[in-house]
Backbone as CSV, one residue per row, in Angstrom:
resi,resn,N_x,N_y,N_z,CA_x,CA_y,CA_z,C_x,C_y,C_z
1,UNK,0.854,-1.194,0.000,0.000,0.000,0.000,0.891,1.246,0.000
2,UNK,0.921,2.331,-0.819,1.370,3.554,-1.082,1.274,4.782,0.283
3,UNK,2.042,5.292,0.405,1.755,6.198,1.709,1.314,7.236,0.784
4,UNK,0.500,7.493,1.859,-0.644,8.909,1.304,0.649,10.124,1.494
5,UNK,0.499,10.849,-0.085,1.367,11.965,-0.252,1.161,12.980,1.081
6,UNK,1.883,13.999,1.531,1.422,15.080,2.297,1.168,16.209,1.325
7,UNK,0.022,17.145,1.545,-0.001,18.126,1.054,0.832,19.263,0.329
8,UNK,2.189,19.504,1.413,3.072,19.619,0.755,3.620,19.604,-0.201
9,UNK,3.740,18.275,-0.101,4.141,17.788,-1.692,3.253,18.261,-2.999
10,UNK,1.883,18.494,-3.224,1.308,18.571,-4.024,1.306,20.542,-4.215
11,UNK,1.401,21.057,-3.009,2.310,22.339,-2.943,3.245,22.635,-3.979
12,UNK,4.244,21.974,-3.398,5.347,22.243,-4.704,5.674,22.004,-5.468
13,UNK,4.614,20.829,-6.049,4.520,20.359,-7.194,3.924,21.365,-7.977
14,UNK,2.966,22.341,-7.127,1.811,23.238,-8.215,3.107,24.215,-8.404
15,UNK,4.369,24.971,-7.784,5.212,25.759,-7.840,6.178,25.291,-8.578
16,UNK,6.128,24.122,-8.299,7.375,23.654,-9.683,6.775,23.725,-10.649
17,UNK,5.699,23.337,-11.399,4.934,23.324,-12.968,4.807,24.796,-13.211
18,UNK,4.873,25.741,-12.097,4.547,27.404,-12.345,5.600,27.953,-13.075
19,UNK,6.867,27.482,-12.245,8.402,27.868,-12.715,8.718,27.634,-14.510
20,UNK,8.087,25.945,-14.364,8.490,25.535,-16.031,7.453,26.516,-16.752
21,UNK,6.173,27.032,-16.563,5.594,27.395,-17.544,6.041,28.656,-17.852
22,UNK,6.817,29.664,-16.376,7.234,30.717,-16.420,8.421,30.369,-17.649
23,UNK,8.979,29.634,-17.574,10.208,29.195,-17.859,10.537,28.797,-19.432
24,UNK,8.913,28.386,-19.843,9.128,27.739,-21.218,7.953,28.081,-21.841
25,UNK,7.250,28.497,-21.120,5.917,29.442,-21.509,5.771,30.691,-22.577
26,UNK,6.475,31.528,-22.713,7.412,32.074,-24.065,7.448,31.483,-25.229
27,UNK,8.373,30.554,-24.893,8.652,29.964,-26.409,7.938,28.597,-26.685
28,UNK,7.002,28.139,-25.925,5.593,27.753,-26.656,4.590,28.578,-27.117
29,UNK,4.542,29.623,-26.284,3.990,30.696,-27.361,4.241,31.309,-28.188
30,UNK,5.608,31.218,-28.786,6.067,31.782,-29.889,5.399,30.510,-30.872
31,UNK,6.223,29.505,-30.900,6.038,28.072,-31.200,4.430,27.879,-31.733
32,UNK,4.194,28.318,-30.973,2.120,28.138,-31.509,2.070,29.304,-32.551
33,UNK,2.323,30.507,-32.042,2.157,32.105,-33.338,2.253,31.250,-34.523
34,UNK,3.469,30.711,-34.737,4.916,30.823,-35.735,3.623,30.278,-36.846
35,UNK,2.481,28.725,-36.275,1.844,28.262,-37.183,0.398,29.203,-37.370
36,UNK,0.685,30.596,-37.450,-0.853,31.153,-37.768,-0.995,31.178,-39.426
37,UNK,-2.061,31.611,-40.019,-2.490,31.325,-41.032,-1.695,32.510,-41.984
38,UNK,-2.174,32.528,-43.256,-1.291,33.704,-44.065,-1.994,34.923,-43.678
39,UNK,-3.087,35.249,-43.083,-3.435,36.526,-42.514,-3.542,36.571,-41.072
40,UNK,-2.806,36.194,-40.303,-2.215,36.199,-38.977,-1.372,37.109,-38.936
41,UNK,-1.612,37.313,-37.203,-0.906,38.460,-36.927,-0.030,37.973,-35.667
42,UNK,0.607,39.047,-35.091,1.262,38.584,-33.459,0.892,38.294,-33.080
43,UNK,-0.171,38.404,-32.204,-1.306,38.275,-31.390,-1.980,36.688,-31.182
44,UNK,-2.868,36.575,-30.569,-3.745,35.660,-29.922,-5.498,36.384,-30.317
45,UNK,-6.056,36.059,-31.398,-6.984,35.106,-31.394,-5.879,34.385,-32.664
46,UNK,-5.544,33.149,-32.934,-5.077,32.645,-34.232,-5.788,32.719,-35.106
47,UNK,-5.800,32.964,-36.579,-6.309,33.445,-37.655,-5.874,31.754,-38.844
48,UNK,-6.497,31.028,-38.182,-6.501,29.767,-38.961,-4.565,29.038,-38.724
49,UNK,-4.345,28.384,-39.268,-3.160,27.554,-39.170,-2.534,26.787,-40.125
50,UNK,-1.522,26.998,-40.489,-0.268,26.645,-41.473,0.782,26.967,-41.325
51,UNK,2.168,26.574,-42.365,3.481,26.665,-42.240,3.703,27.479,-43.206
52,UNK,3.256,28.892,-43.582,3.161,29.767,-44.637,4.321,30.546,-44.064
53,UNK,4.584,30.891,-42.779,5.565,31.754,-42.318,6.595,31.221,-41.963
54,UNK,6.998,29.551,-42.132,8.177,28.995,-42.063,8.542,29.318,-43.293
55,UNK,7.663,28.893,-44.838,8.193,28.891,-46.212,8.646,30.289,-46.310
56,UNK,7.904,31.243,-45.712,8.370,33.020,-46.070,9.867,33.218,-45.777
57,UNK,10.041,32.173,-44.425,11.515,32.287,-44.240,12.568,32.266,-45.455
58,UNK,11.934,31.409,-46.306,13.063,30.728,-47.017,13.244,31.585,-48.593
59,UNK,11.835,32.343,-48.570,11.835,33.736,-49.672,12.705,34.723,-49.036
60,UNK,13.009,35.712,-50.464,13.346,37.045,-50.573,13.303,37.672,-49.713
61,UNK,13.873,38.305,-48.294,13.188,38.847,-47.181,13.482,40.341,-47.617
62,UNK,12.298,40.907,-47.429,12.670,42.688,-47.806,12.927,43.213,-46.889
63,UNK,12.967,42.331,-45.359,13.670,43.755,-44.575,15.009,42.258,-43.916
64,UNK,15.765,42.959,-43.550,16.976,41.897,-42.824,17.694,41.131,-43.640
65,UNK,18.605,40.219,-43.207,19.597,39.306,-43.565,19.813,38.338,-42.746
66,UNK,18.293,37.732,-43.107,18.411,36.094,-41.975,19.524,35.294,-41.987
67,UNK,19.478,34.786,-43.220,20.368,33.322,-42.984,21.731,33.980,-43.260
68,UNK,21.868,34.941,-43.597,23.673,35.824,-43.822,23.868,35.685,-42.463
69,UNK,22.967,36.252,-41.434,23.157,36.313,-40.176,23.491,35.043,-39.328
70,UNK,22.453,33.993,-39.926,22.494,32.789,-38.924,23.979,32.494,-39.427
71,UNK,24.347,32.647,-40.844,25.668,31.575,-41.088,27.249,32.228,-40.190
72,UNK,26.983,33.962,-39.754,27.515,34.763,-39.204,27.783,34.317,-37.950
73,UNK,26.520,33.640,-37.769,26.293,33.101,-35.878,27.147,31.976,-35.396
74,UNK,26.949,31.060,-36.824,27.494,30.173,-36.769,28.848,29.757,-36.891
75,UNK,29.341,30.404,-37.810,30.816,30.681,-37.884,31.150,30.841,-36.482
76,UNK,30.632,32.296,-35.835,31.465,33.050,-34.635,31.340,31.244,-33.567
77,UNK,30.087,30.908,-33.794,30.344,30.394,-32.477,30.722,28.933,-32.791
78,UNK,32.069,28.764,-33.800,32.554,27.327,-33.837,34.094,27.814,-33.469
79,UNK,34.379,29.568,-33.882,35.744,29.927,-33.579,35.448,30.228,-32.179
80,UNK,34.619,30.473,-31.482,34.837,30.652,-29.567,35.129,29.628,-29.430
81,UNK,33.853,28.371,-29.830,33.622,26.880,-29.419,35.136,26.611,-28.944
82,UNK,35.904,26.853,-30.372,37.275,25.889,-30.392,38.077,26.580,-29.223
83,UNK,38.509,27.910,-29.635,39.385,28.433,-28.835,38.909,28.533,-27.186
84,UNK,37.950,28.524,-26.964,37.339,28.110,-25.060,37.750,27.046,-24.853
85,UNK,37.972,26.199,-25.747,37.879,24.213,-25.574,39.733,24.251,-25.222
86,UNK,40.220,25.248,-26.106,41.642,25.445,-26.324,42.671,25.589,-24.818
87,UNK,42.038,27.419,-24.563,42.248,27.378,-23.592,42.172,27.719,-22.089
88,UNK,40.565,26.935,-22.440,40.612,26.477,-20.926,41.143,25.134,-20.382
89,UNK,41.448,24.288,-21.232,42.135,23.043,-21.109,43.789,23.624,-20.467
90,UNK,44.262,24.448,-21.349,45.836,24.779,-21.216,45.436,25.497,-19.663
91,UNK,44.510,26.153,-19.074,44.696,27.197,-18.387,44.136,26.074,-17.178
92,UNK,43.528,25.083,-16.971,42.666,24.062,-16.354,44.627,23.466,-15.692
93,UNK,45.315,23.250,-16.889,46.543,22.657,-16.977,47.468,23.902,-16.059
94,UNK,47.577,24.642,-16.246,48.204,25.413,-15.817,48.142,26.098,-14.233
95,UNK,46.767,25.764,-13.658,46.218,26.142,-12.357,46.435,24.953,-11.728
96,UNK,47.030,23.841,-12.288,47.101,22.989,-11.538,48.421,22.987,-10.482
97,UNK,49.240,23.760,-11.135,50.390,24.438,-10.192,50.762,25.733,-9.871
98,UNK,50.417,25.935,-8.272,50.618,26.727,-8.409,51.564,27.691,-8.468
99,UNK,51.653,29.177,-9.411,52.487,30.182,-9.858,52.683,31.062,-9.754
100,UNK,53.424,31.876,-9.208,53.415,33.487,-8.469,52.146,34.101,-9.684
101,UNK,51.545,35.105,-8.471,49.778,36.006,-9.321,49.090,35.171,-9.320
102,UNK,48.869,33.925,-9.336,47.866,32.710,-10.040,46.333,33.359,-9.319
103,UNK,46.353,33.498,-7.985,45.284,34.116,-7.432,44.892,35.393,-8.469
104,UNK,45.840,36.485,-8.636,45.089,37.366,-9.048,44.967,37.238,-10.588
105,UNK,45.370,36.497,-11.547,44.949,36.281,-13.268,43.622,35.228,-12.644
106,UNK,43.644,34.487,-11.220,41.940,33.747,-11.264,40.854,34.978,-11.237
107,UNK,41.152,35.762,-10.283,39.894,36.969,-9.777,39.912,38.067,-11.434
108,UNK,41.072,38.358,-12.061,40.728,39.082,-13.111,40.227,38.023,-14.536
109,UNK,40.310,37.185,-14.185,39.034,36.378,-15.646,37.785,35.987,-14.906
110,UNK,37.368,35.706,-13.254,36.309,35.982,-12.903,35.605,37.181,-13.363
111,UNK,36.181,38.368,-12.987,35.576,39.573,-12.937,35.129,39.983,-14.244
112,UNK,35.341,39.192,-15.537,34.298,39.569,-16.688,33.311,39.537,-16.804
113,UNK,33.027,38.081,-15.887,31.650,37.507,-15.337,30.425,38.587,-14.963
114,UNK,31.146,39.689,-14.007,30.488,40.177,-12.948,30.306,42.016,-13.246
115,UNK,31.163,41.924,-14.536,30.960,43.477,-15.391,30.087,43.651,-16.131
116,UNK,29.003,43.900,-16.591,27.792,44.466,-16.922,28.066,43.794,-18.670
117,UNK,27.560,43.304,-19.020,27.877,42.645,-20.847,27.657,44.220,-21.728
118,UNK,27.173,44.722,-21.512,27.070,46.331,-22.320,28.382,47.117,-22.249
119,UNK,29.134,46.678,-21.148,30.324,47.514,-21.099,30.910,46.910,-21.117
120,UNK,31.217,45.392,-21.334,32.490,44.754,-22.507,32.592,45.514,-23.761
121,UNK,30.906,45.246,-24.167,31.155,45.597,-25.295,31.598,46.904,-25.675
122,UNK,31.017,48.046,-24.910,30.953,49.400,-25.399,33.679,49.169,-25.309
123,UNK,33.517,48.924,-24.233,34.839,49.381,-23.962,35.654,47.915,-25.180
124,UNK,35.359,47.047,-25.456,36.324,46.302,-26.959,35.793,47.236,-27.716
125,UNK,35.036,47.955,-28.162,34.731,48.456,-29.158,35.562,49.808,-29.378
126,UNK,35.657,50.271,-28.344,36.240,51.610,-28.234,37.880,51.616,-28.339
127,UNK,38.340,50.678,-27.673,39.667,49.847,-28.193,40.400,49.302,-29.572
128,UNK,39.605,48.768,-30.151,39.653,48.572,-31.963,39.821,49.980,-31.896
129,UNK,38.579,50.663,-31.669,38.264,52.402,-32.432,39.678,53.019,-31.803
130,UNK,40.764,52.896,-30.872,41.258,53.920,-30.530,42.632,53.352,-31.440
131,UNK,42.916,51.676,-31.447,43.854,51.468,-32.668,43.727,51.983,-33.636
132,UNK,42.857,51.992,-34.109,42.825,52.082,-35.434,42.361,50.840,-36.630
133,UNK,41.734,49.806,-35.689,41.217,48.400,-36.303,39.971,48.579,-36.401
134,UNK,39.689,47.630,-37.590,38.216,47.511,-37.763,37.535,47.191,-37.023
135,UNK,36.607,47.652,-36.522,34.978,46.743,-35.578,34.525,45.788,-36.530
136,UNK,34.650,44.571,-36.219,34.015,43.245,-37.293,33.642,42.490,-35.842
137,UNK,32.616,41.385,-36.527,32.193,40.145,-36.118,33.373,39.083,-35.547
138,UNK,34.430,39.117,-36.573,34.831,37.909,-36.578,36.664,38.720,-35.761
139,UNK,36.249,39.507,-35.658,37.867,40.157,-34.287,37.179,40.831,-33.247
140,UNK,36.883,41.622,-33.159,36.216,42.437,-31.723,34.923,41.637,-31.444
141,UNK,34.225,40.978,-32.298,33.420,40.549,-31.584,33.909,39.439,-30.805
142,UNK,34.259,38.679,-31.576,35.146,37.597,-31.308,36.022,37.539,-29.572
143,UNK,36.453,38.393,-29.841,37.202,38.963,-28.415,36.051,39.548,-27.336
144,UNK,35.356,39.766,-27.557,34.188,40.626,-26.487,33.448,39.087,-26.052
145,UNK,33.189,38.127,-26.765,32.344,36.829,-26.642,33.463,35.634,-25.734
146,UNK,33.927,35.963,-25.584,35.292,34.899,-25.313,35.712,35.548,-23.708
147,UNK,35.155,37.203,-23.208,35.284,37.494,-22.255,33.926,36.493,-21.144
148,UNK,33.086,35.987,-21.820,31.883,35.738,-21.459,32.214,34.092,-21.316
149,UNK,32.560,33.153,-22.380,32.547,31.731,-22.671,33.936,31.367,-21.846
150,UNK,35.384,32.342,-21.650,36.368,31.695,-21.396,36.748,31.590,-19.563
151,UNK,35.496,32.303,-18.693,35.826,31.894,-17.630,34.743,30.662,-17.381
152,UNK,33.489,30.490,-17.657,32.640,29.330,-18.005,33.622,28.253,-17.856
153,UNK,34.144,28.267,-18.909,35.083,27.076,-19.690,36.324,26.457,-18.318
154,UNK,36.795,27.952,-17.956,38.023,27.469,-17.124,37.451,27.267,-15.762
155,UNK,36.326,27.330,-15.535,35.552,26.862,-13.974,35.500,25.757,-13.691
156,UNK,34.888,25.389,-15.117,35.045,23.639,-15.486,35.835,23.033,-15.635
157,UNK,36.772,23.299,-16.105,37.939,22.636,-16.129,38.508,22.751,-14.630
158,UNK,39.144,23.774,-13.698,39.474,23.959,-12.191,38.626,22.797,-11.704
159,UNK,37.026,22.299,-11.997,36.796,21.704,-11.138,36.994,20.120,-11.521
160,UNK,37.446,20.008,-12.717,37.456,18.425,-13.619,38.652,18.499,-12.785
161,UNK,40.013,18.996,-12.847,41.387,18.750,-12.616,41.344,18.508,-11.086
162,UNK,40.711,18.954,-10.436,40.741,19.234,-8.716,40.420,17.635,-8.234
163,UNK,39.249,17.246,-9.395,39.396,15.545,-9.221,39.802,14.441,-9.613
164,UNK,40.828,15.120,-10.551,41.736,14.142,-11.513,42.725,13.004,-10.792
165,UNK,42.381,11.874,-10.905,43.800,11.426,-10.368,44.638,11.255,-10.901
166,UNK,46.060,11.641,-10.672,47.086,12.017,-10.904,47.867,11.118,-11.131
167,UNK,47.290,9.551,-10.323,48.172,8.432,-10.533,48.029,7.881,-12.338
168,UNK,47.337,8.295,-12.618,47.441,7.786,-14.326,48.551,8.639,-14.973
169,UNK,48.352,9.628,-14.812,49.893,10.478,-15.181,51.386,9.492,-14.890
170,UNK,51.151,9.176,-13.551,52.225,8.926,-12.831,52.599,7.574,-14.067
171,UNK,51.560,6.457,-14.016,51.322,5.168,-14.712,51.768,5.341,-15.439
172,UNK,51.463,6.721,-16.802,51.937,6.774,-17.804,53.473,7.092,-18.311
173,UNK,53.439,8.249,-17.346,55.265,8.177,-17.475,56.315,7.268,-16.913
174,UNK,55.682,6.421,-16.147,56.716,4.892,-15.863,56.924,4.294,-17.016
175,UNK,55.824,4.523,-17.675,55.930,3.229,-19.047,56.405,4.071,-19.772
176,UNK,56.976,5.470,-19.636,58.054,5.794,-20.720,57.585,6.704,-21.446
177,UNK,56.310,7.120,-21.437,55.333,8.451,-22.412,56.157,9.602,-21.815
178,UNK,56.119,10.326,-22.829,56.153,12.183,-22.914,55.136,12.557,-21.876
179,UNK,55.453,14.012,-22.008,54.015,14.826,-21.489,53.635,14.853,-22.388
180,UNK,54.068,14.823,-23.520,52.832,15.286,-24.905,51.940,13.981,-24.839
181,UNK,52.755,12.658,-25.264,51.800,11.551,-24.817,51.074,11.100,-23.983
182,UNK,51.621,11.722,-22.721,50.669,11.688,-21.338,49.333,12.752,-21.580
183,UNK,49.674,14.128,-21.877,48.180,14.531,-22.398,47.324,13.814,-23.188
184,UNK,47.924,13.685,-24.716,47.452,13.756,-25.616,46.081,11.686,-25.355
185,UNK,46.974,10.817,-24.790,46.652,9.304,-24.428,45.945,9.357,-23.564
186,UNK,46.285,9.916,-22.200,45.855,9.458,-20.909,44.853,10.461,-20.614
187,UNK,45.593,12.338,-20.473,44.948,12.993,-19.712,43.401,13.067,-20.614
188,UNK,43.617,13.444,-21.774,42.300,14.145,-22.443,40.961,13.589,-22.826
189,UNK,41.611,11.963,-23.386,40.550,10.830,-23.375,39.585,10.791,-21.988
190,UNK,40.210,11.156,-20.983,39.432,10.732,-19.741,38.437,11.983,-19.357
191,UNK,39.200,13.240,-19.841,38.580,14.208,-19.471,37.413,14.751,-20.795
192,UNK,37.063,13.654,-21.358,36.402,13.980,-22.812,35.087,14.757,-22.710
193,UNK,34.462,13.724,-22.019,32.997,14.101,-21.580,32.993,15.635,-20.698
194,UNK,33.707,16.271,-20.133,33.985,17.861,-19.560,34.510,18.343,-20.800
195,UNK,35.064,18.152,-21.840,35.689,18.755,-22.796,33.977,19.559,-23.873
196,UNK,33.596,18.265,-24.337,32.693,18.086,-24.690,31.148,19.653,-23.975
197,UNK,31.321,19.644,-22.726,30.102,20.407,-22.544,31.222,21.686,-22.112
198,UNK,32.236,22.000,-21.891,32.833,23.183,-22.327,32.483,23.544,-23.826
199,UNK,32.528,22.549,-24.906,32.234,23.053,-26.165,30.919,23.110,-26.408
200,UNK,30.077,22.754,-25.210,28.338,23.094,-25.753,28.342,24.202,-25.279
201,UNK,29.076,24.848,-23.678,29.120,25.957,-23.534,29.256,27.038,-24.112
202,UNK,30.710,27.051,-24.815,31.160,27.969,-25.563,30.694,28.278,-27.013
203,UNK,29.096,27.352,-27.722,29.130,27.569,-28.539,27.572,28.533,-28.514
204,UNK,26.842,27.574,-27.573,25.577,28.077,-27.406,25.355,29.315,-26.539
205,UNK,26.584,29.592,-25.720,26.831,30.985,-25.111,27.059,31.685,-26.260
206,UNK,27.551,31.895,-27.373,28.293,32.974,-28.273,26.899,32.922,-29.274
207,UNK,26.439,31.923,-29.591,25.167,31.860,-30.387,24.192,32.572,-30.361
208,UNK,24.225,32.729,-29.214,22.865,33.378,-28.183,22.928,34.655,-27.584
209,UNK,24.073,35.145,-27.735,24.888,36.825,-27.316,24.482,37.619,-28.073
210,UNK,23.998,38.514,-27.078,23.415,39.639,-27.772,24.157,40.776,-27.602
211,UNK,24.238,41.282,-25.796,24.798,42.739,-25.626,26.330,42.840,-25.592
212,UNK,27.149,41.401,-25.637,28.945,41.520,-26.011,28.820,41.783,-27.242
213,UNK,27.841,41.783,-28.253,28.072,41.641,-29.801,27.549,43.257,-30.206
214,UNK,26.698,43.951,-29.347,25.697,44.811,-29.760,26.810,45.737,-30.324
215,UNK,27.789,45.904,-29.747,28.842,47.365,-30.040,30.146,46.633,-30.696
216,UNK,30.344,45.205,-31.203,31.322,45.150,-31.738,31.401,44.394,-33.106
217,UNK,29.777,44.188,-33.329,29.906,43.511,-34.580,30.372,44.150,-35.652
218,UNK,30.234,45.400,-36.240,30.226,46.149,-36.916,29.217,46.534,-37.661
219,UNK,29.784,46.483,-39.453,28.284,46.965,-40.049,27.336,44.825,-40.433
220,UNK,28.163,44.009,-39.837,27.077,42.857,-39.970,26.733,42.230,-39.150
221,UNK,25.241,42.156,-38.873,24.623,41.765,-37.170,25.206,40.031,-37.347
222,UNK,24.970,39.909,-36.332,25.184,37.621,-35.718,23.281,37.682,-35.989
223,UNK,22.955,36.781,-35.615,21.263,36.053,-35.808,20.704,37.196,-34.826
224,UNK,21.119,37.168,-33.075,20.587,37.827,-32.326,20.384,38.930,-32.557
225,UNK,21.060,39.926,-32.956,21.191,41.051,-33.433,20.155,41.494,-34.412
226,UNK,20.265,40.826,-35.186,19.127,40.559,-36.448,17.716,40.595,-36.097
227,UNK,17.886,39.280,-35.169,16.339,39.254,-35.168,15.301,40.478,-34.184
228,UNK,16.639,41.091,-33.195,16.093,42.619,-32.514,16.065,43.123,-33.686
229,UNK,16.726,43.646,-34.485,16.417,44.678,-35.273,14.822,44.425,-36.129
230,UNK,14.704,42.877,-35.848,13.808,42.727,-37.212,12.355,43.468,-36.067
231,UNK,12.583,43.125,-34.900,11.218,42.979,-33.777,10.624,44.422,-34.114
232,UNK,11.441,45.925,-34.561,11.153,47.558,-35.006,10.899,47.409,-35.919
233,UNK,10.668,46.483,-37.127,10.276,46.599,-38.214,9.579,45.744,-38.996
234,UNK,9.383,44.398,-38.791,8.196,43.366,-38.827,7.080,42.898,-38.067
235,UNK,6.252,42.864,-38.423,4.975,42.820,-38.123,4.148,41.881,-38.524
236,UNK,4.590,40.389,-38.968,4.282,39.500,-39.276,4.848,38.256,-38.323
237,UNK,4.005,36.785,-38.411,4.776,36.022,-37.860,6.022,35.474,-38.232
238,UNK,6.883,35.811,-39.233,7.813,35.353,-39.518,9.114,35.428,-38.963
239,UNK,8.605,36.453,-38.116,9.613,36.560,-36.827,9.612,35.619,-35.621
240,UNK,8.147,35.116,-35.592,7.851,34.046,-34.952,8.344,32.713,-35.307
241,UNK,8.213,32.207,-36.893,9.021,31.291,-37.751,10.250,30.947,-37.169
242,UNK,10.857,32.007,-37.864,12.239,32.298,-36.922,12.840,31.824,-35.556
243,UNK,12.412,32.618,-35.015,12.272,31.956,-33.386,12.308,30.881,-32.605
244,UNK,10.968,30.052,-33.690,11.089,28.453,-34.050,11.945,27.853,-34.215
245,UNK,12.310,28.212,-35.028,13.304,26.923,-35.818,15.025,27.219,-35.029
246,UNK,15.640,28.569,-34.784,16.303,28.794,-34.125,16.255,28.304,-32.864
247,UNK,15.456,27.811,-32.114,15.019,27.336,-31.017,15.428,25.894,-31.140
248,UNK,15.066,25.153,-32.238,15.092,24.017,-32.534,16.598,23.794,-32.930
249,UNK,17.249,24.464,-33.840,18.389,24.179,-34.064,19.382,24.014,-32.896
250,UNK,18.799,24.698,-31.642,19.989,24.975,-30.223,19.378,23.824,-29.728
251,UNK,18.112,23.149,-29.877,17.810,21.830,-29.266,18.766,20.721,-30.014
252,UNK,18.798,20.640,-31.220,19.620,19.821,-32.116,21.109,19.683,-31.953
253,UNK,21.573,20.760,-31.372,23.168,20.790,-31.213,23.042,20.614,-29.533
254,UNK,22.376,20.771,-28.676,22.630,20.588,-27.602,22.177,18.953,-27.693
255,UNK,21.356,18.142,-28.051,20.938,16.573,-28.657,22.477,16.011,-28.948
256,UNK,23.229,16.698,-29.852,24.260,15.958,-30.713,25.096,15.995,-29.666
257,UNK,25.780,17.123,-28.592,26.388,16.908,-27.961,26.097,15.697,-26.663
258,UNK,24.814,15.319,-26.222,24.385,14.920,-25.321,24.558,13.367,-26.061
259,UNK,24.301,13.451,-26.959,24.483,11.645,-27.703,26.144,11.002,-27.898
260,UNK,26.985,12.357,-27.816,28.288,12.164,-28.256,28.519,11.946,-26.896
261,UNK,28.326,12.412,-25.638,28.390,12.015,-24.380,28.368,10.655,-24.256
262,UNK,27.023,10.337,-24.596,26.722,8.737,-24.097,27.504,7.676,-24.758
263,UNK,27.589,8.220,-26.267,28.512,7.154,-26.925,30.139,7.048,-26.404
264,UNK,30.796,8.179,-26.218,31.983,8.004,-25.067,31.621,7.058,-24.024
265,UNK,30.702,7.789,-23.141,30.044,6.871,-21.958,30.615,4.775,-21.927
266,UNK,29.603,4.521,-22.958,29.513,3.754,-23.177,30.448,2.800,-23.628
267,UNK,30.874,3.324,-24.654,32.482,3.310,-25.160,33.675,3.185,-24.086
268,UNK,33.676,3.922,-22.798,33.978,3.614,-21.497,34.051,2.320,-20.748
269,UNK,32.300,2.262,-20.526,32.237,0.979,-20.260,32.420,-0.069,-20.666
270,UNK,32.336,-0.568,-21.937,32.778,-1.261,-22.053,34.268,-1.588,-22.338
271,UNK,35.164,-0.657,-22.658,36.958,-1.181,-22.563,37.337,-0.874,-21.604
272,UNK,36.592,0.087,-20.234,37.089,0.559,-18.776,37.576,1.693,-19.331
273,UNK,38.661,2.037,-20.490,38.696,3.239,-20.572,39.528,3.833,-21.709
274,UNK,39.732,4.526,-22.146,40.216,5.099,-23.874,41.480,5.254,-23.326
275,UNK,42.104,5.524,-22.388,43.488,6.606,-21.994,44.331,5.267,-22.372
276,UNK,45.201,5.641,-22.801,46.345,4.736,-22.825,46.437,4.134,-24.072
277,UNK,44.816,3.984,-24.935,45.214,3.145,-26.281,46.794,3.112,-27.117
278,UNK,46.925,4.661,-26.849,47.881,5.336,-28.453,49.472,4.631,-27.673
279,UNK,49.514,4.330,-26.637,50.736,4.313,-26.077,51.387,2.577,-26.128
280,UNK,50.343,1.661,-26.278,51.118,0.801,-26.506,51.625,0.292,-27.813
């Protein structure tokens, strides 16, 4: 026989379902707009239902530069992806001993964290401007997005290394490996699966940036950018479309990373473990 729930419980059950709807309640309502009919508007009463404003996506757009933008987005956020994956690994590596300052280079890559994202940007921007370098996407922005993804990255890593054991290192250089081979065999294979959601971090953080990018893209917006500008000047659901499918695509890459997890995982279990293959 089941023990009778306490009230309680059914309490915070009604506060937890409040949170998700607060939470995801948005973008099911975008999600519903996106399918209104060809004379639909923003709004709520729906005006019949179809995929007329997904296909509009894929026409002539007379105001913006969707997919210039998305491919803009995408680019930026495979060059953070890499270089966060880069080095926060080296810097994960490097905190592991400690080095005269080490405290204070930790508190000054915290503190990007904790500076307002409008005044990264305004101040990289003003920096290019006082060199004499271009404001682009793919350098100042680049650099303004990486203030945001590269302490993320190295948190995770401080806390992967803090539980590393060290005796596989040790294992490996008895049997005669380098450090290059001791990284490259032992350390990184093991640390795959943290590698891995540093790079979901760093990609879907830069994807999704709006106010590090607002002052340093230049004259070509990323997706986010875009699709504010489009919100002052469209008036159709195709902004809703949009929304959609962008939504879906960050479900799809956050999916691929989560499957590449398990297949490591698994891949784990059954040989006990990848480190060491390359060395014998």
């Amino acid at each position: 026989m089941h023990e009778k729930r306490p009230k309680s419980f059914y309490v915070l059950a009604g506060i937890f379902g409040l949170f998700l709807l607060f939470l995801y309640g948005p973008t099911i309502t975008i999600g519903i707009l996106s399918f209104q009919g060809p004379s639909g508007g923003l709004t709520f009463p729906m005006r019949g239902t179809s995929i007329h404003w997904f296909a509009d996506l894929f026409e002539q757009q007379a105001v913006g530069d969707i997919w210039g933008s998305f491919w803009r987005s995408i680019t930026l956020g495979l060059m953070v992806m890499v270089t966060t994956v880069v080095v926060s690994v080296m810097g994960g590596l490097a905190f592991r001993k400690h080095f005269p300052g080490s405290g204070l280079v930790f508190y000054l890559i915290i503190t990007s964290l904790v500076i307002p994202s409008i005044l990264i940007s305004l101040g990289v921007g003003l920096i290019f401007n006082q060199l004499g370098l271009p404001v682009h996407w793919a350098t100042s922005g680049f650099g303004s997005q990486l203030t945001w993804t590269l302490p993320f990255g190295l948190l995770i890593m401080f806390a992967v290394f803090n539980r590393f054991d060290k005796s596989y290192e040790e294992a490996a250089r008895d049997q005669g490996a380098s450090a290059w081979q001791t990284l490259r065999y032992v350390v990184l294979p093991i640390i795959a699966p943290s590698l891995i959601g540093v790079a979901l971090f760093g990609f879907t953080l830069s994807y999704d940036e709006f106010a590090r990018t607002l002052l340093t893209s230049g004259s070509y917006n990323t997706l986010p950018l875009e699709i504010y500008g489009m919100t002052t000047n469209v008036t159709t659901p195709v902004i809703y479309a949009l929304g959609t499918l962008t939504t879906l695509f960050s479900l799809l890459i956050i999916a691929v990373f989560l499957v590449t997890v398990l297949v490591l995982g698994r891949r784990k279990a059954k040989t006990g473990s990848d480190a060491g293959q390359g060395l014998v």
